[in-house]
One Martini backbone bead per residue (centre of mass of N, CA, C, O) as a GRO file, in nm:
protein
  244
    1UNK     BB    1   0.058  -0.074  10.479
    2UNK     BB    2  -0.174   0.152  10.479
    3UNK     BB    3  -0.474   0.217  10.295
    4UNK     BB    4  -0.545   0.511  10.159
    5UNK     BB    5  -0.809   0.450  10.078
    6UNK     BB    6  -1.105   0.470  10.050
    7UNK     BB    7  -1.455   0.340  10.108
    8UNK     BB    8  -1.739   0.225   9.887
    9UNK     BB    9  -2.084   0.133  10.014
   10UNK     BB   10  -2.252  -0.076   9.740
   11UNK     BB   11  -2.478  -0.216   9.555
   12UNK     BB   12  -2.534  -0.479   9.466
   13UNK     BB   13  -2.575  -0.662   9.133
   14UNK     BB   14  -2.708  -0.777   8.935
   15UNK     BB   15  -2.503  -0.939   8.672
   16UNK     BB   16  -2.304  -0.714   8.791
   17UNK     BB   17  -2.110  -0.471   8.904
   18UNK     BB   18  -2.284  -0.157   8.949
   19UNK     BB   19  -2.396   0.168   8.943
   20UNK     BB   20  -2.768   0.207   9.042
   21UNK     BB   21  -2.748   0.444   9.287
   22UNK     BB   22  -2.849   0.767   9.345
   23UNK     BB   23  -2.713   0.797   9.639
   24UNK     BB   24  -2.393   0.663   9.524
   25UNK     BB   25  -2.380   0.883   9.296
   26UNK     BB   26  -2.315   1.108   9.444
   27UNK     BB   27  -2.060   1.015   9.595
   28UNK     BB   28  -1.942   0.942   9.340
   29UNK     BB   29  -1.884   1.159   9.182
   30UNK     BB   30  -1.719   1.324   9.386
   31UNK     BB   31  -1.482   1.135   9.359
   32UNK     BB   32  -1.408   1.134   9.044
   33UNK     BB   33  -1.383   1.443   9.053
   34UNK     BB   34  -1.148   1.469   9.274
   35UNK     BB   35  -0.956   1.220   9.302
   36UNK     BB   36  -1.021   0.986   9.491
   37UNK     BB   37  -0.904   0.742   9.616
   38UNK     BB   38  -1.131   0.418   9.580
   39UNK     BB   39  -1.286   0.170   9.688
   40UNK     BB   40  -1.562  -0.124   9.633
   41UNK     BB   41  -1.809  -0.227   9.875
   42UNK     BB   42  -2.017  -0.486   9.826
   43UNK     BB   43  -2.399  -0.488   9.906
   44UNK     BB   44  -2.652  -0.608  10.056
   45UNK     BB   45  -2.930  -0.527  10.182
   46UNK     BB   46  -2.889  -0.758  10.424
   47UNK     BB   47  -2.600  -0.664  10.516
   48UNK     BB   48  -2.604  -0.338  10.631
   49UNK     BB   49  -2.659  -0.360  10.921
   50UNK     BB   50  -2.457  -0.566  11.043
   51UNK     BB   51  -2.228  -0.391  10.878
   52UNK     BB   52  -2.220  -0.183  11.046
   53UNK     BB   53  -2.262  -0.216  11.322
   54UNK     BB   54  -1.992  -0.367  11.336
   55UNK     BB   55  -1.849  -0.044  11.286
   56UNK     BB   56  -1.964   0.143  11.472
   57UNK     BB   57  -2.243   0.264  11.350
   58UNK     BB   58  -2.446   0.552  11.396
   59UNK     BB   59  -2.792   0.533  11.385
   60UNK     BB   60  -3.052   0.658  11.185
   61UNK     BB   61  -3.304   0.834  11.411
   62UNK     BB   62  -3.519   0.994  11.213
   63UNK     BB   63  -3.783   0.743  11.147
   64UNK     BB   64  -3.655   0.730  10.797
   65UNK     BB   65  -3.631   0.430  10.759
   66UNK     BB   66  -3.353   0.311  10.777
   67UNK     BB   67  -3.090   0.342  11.002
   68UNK     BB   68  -2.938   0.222  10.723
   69UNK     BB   69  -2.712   0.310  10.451
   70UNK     BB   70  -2.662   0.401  10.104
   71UNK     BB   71  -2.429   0.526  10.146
   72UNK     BB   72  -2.077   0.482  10.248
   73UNK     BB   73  -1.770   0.556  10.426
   74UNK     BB   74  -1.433   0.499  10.466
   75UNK     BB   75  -1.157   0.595  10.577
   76UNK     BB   76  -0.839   0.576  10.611
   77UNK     BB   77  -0.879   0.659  10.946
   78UNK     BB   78  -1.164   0.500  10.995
   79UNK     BB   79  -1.367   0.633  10.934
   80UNK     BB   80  -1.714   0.710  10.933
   81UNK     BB   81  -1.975   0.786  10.656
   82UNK     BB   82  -2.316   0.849  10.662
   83UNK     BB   83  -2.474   1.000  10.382
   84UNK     BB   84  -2.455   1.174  10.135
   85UNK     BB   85  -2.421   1.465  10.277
   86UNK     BB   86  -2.227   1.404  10.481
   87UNK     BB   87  -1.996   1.314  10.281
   88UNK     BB   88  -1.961   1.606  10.107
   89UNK     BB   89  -1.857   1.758  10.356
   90UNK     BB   90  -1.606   1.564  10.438
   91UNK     BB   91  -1.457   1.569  10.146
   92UNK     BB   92  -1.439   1.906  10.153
   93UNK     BB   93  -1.269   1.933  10.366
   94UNK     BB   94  -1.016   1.723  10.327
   95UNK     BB   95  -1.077   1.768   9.970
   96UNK     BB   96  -1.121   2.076   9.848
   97UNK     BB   97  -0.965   2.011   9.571
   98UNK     BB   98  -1.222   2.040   9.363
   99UNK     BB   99  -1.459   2.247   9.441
  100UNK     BB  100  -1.846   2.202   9.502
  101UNK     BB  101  -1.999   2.439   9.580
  102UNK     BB  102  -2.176   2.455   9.845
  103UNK     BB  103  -2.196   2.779   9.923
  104UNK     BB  104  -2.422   2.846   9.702
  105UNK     BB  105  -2.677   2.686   9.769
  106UNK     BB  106  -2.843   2.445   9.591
  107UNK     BB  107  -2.847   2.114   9.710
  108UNK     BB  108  -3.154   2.164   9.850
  109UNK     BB  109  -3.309   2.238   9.569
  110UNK     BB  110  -3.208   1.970   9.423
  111UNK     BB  111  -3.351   1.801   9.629
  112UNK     BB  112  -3.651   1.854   9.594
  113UNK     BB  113  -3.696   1.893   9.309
  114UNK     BB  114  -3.623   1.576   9.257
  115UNK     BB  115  -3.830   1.467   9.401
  116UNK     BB  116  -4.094   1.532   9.253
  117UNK     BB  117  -3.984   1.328   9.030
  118UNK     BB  118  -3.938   1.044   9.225
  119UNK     BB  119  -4.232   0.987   9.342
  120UNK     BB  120  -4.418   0.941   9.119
  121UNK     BB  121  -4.162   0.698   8.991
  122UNK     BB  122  -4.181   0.467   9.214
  123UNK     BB  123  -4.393   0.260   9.085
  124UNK     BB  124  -4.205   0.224   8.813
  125UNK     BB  125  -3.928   0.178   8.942
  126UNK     BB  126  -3.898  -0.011   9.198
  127UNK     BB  127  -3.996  -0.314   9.016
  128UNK     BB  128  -3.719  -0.294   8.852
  129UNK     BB  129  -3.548  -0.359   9.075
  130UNK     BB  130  -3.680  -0.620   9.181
  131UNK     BB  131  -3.638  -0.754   8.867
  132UNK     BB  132  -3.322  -0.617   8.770
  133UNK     BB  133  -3.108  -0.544   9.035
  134UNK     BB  134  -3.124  -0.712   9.260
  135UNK     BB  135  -2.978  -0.924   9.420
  136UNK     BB  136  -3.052  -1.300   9.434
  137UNK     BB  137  -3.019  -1.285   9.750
  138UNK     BB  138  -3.237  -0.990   9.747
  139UNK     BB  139  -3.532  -1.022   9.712
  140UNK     BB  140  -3.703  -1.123   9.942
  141UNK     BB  141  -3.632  -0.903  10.098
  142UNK     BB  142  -3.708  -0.670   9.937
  143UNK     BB  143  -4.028  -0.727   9.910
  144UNK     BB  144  -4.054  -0.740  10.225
  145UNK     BB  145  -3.985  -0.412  10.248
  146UNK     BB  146  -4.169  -0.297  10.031
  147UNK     BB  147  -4.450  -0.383  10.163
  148UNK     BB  148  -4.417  -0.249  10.444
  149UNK     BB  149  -4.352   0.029  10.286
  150UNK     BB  150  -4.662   0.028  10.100
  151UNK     BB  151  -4.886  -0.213  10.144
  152UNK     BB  152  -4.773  -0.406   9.920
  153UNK     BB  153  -4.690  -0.486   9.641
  154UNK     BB  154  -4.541  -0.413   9.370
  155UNK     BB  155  -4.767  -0.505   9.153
  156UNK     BB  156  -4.958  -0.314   9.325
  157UNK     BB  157  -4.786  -0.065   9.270
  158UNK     BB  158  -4.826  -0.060   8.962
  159UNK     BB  159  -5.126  -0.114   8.946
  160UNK     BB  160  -5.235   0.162   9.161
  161UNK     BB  161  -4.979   0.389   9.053
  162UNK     BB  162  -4.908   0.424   8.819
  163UNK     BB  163  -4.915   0.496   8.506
  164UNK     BB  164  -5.038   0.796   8.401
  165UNK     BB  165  -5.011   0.925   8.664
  166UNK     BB  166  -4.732   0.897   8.692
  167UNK     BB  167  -4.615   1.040   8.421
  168UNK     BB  168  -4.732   1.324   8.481
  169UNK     BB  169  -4.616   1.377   8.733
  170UNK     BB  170  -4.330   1.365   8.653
  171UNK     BB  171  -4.327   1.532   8.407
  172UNK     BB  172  -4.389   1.787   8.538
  173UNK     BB  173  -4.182   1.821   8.736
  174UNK     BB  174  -3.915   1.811   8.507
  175UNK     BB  175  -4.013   2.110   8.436
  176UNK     BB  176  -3.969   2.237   8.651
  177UNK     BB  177  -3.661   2.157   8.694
  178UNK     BB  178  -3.599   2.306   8.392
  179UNK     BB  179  -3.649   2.563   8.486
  180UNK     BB  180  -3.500   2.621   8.721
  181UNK     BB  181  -3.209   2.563   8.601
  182UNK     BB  182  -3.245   2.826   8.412
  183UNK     BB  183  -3.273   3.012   8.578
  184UNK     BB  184  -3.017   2.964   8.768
  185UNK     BB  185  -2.863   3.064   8.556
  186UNK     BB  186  -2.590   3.309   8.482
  187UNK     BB  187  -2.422   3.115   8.288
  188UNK     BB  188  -2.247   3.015   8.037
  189UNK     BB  189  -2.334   2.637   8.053
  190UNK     BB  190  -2.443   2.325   8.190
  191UNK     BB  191  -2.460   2.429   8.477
  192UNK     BB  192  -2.539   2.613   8.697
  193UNK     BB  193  -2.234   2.799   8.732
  194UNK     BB  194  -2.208   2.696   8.437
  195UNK     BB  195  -1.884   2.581   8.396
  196UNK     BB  196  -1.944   2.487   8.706
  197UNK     BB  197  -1.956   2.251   8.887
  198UNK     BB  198  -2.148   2.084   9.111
  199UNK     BB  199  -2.337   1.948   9.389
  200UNK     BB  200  -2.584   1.978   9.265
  201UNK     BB  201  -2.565   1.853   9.010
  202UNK     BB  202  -2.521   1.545   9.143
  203UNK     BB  203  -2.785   1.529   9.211
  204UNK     BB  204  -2.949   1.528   8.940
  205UNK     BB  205  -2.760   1.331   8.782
  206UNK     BB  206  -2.777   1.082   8.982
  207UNK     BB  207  -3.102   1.057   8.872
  208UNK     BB  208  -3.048   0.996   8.586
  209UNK     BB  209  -2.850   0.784   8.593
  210UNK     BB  210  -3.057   0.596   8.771
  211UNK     BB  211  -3.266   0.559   8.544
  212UNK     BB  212  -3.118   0.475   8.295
  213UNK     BB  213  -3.027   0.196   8.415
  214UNK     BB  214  -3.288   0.106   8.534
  215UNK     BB  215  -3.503   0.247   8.238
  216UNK     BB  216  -3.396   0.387   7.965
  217UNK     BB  217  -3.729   0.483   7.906
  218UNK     BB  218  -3.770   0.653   8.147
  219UNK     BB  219  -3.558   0.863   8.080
  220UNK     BB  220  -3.662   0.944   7.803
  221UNK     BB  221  -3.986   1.032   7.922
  222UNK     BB  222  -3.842   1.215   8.127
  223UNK     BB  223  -3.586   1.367   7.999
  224UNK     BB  224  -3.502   1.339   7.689
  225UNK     BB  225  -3.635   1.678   7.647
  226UNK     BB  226  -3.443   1.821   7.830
  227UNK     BB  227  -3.217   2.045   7.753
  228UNK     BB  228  -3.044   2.116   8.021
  229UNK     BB  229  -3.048   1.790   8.178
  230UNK     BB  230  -2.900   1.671   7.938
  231UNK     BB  231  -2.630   1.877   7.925
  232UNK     BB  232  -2.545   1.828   8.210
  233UNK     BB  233  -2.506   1.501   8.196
  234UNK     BB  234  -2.309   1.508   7.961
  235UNK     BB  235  -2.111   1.710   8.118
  236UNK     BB  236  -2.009   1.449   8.327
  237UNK     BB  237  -1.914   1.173   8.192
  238UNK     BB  238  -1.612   1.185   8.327
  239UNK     BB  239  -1.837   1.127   8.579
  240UNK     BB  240  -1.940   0.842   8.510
  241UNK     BB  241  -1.701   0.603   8.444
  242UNK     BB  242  -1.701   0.541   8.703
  243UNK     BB  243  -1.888   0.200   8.850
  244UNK     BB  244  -1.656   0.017   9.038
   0.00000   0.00000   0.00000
């Protein structure tokens, strides 16, 4: 018998595998709020590209970064499809109840939003995957991608761009982000669309996620105080237990 289930490629991790990418946590937790059958295909940094290619999923040739990535997932029936956004859309396609609430239009401007909270803190949490997430057989591949993409050391990137003009312009963006939120609900709840969950929520919680993991400090200094995406996060915490 065929498996039914759903295969989730993500990366492997120092220490023990579990979740800690911003981009794979978008997809985990549509997975675990669906209540979808999946199971998890650990992979190393360098083994993206050859293991991809050979299942013979077409290189996203938008020009920005890498061809291949994670998240990844095989379907039941062998279809591949690669690409946190483009995951969600054939999810709720598959499996649409309970539905990701796609059409309310808000994961475009949560993942802008988002983003601008993530460009300044590039810089401070980096060096900390590199030294402290990506599996030790994937360091030295990882540093010298990073340094490509970067032109510098991680430890340059740390010290010429990192420190206070860093965590200000973090800070900021995250203000703006909490207000956004507090704007965007029309109704009483934890959520974008007050008591239901969207697929917007998992864009934001996936990076609140993934900086807690990445390092508790950090999530604390940027995030801790903003009473409505503390709220969020907290209320999503039934999809975020499954990490493996």
């Amino acid at each position: 018998m065929s498996d039914k289930r759903v295969v989730l490629f993500d990366l492997a991790r120092r220490g023990g595998n579990s979740c800690w990418s911003f981009n794979v946590w978008k997809t985990r937790l549509v997975l675990n709020y669906k209540g979808i059958p999946y199971t998890t295909s650990w992979i190393t940094h360098p083994e993206i590209a050859p293991t991809f290619d050979g299942l013979g999923i077409p290189p996203n040739m938008s020009g920005q970064g890498s061809p291949y990535s994670v998240p990844m997932i095989r379907l039941p029936n062998g279809d591949c499809v690669m690409d946190s956004a483009a995951i969600a859309n054939k999810l709720e396609e598959l499996y649409p109840q309970p539905s990701l609430h796609l059409d309310a239009g808000l994961h475009g401007k949560a993942t802008a939003a988002g983003g601008k909270v993530a460009g300044p803190l590039v810089p401070i949490f980096m060096p900390r995957v590199g030294r402290d997430m990506v599996a030790e057989s994937s360091v030295s591949w990882f540093r010298e991608a990073r340094h490509k993409m970067f032109g510098m050391s991680l430890e340059d990137l740390e010290a010429t761009r990192g420190g206070k003009q860093a965590w200000a312009a973090a800070k900021a963006a995250t203000r703006e982000l909490e207000a956004w939120v507090k704007e965007t609900k029309k109704e009483d709840g934890p959520f974008l669309l007050g008591s239901e969950v969207s697929y917007a929520d998992f864009v934001i919680v996936a990076f609140m996620e993934a900086l807690k993991r990445i390092g508790p400090d950090i999530y604390d200094r940027v995030c801790g105080d903003e009473e409505a995406l503390v709220a969020m996060h907290h209320a999503t915490t039934p999809w975020l237990k499954r990490d493996n």
